[in-house]
LUMNUFI-915021 format. One line per 10 residues: their letters; for each residue x, y, z of N, C-alpha, C. Coordinates in steps of 0.2 Angstrom, whole numbers, m for minus. Layout:
N
A = X/Y/Z/X/Y/Z/X/Y/Z ~ ... .
//
This chain:
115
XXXXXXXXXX = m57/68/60/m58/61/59/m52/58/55 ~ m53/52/57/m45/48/53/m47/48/44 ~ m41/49/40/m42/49/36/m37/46/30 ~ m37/41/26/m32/38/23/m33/40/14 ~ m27/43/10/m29/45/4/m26/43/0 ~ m25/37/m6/m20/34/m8/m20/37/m15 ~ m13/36/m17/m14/39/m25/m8/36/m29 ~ m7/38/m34/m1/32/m35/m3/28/m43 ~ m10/26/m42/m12/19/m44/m10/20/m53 ~ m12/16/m56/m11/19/m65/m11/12/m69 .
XXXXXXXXXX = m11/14/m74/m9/10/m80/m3/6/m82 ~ 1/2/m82/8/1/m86/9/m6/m88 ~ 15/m7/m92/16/m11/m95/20/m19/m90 ~ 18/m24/m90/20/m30/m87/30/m27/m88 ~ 33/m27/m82/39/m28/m80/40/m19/m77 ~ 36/m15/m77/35/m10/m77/35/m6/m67 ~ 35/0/m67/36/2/m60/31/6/m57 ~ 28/6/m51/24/10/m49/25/12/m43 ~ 24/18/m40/27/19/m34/17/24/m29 ~ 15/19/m25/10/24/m23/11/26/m15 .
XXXXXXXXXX = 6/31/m15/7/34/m10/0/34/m5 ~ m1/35/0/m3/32/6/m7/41/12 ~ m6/48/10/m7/52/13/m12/51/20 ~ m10/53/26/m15/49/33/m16/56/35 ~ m19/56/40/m21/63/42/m28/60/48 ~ m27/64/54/m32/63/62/m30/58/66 ~ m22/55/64/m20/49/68/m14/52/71 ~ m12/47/76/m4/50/78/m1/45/72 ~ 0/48/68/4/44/63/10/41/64 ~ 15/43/68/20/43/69/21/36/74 .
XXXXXXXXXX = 16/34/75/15/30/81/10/23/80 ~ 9/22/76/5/15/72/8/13/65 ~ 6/7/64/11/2/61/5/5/55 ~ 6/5/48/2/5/42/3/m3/38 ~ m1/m2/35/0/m7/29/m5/m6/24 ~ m2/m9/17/m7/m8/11/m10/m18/10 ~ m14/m17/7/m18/m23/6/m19/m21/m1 ~ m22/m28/m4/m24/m24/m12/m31/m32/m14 ~ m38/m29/m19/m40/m33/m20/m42/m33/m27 ~ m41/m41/m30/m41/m39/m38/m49/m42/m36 .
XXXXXXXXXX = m51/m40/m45/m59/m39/m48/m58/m47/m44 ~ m67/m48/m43/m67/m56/m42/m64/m61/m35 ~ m61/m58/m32/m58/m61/m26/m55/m55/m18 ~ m56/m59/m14/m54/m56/m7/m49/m53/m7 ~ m50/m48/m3/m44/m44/m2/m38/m46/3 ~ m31/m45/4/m26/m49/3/m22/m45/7 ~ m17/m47/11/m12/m43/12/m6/m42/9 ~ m3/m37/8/3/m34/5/9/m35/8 ~ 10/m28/12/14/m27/15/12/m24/21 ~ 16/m21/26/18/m18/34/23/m16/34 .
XXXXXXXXXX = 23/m11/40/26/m6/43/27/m4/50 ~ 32/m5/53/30/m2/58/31/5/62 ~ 29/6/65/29/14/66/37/18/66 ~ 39/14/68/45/18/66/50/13/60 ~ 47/12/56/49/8/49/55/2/53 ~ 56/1/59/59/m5/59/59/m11/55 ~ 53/m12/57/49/m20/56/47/m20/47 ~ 45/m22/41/41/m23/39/41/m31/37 ~ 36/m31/34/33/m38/32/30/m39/25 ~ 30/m43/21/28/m43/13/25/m51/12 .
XXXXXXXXXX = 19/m50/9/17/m56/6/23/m59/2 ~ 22/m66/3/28/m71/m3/26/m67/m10 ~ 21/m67/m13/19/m66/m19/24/m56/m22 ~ 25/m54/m17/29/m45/m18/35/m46/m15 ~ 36/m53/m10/44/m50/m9/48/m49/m15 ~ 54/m45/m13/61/m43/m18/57/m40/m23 ~ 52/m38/m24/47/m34/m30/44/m27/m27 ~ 40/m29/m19/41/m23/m18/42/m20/m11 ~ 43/m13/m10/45/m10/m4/40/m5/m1 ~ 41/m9/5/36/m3/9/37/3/13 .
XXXXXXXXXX = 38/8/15/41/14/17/40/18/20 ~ 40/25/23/36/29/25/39/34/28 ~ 37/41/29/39/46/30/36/50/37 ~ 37/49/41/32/52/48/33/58/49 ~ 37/62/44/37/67/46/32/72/40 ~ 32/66/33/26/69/30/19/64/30 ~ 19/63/36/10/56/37/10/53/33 ~ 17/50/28/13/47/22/17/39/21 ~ 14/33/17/16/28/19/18/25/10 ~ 23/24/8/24/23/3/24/15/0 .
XXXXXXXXXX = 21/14/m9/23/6/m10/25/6/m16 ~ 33/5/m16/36/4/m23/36/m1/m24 ~ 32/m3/m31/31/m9/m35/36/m9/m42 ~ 39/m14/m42/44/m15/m48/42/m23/m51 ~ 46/m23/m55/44/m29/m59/38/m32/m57 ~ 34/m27/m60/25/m31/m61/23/m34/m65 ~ 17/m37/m64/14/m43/m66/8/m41/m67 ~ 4/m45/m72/m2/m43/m75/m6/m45/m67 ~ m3/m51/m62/m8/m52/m57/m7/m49/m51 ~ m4/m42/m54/m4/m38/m50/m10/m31/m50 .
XXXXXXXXXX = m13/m33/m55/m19/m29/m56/m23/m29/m49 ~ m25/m24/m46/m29/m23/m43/m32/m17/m39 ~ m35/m14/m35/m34/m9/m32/m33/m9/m26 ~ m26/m5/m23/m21/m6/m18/m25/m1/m12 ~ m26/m5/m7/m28/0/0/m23/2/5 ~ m25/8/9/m18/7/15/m26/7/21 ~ m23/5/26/m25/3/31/m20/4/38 ~ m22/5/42/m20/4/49/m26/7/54 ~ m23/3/61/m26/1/66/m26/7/72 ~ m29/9/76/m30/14/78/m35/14/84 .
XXXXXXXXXX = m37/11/88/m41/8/92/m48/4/87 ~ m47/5/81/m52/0/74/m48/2/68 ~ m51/m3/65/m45/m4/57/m48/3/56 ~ m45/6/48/m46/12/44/m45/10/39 ~ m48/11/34/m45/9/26/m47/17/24 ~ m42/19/17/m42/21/12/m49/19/6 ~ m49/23/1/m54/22/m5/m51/18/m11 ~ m45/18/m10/m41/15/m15/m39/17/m20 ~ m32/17/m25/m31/17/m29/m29/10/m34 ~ m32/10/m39/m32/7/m47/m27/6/m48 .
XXXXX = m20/0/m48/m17/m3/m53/m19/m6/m59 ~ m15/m6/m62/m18/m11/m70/m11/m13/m73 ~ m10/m18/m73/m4/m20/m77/m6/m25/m82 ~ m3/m20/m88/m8/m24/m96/2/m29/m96 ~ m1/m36/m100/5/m39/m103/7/m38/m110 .
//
């Protein structure tokens, strides 16, 4: 079965860097677009970023462009999200997702940016 594992997530300081990761597994990975969403406490969940299967393409919410990068690895199924200069409204817990004949989401990992 399809599997999405993310990990990454953590603690740090406003202006501070986090890089997470995205581990897939049951999917032709190589061959579908990813993306990470993320939802803070209190409100709907949001889109992030995209990928597309062969990293050509990607796409970024206004609120992460030039702050973060989306990325990925197809030879290790994994889809990566470097976050730099963060914001405390960046707290949330970040999901990866992709579509597959039906969406699949991850369990998520916990960011926290204290100011």
């Amino acid at each position: 079965q399809v599997q999405l594992v993310e990990s990454g997530g953590g603690l740090v300081q406003a202006g501070g860097s986090l890089r997470l990761f995205c581990a897939a597994s049951g999917l032709p990975f190589s061959t579908v677009a990813m993306r990470w969403y993320r939802q803070a406490p209190g409100k709907a969940r949001e889109f992030v970023a995209s990928i597309s299967w062969s990293a050509s393409t990607t796409y970024y919410a206004d609120f992460v462009k030039g702050r973060f990068t989306i990325s990925r690895d197809n030879a290790k199924n994994t889809v990566y999200l470097q976050m730099n200069s963060l914001k405390p409204e960046d707290t949330a817990v970040y999901y990866c997702n992709t579509r597959s004949g039906m969406d699949y989401w991850g369990k998520g990992t916990l960011v926290t940016v204290s100011s």
